[in-house]
Residue, then its C-alpha position, 0 to 999 in steps of 0.5 A: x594542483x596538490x589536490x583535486x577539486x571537489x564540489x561545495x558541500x552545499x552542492x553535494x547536499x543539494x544533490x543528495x537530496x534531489x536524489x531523495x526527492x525523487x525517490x521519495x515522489x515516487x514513494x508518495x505516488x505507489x502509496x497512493x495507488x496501493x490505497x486506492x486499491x485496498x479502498x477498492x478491494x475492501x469495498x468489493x469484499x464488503x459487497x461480496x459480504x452483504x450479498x453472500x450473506x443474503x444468499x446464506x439467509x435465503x438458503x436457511x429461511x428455505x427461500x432457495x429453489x435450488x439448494x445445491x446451486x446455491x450451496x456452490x455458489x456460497x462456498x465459492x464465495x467463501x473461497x473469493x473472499x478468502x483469497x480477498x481478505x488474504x490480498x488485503x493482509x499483504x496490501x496491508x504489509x506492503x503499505x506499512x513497508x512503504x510507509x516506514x520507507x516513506x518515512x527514513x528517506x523523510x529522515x535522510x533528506x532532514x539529516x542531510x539538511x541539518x548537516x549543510x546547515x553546519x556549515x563547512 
């Protein structure tokens, strides 16, 4: 034999794009999971939120019977809700990565359709 054997070219395809497939379900599954988790996270924040809210009107309308407890529970508060708004920035980054990711194996797998549509 001259030359060695190589597989189709619709093989080849067919094959690459399984491969893409698979990375592209797993995509499609973790920005699922990470949606999930910043609908959570934002609804525990807006919580959080009303209630911390409440609390700073009680403080202010002299309704509180301990001043400096509820002082310390509302800069604790503050703290919780800053480190939350920080965690839904970097779900927001990790999600616009995910979807830009989504979206190049998207184009691979149409390039790669396109080319098997060529022909030989």
């Amino acid at each position: 034999m001259l030359f060695p054997r190589f597989r189709s070219k619709e093989r080849d395809v067919r094959s690459d794009v399984e491969r893409l497939t698979l990375v592209q379900n797993s995509i499609a599954k973790v920005i699922g999971e990470v949606e999930q988790e910043l609908a959570g996270l934002t609804a525990r924040i807006e919580d959080a939120r009303a209630r911390a809210a409440f609390l700073y009107g009680d403080m202010i309308e002299g309704e509180s019977d301990d001043n400096a407890r509820d002082a310390a529970i509302l800069a604790d508060a503050e703290r919780i809700l800053v480190r939350g708004d920080r965690r839904i920035e970097e779900i927001h980054h990790n999600l616009s990565f995910l979807i830009d990711l989504r979206h190049r194996m998207t184009a691979e797998t149409e390039r790669l359709q396109a080319y098997a549509a060529e022909g030989e």
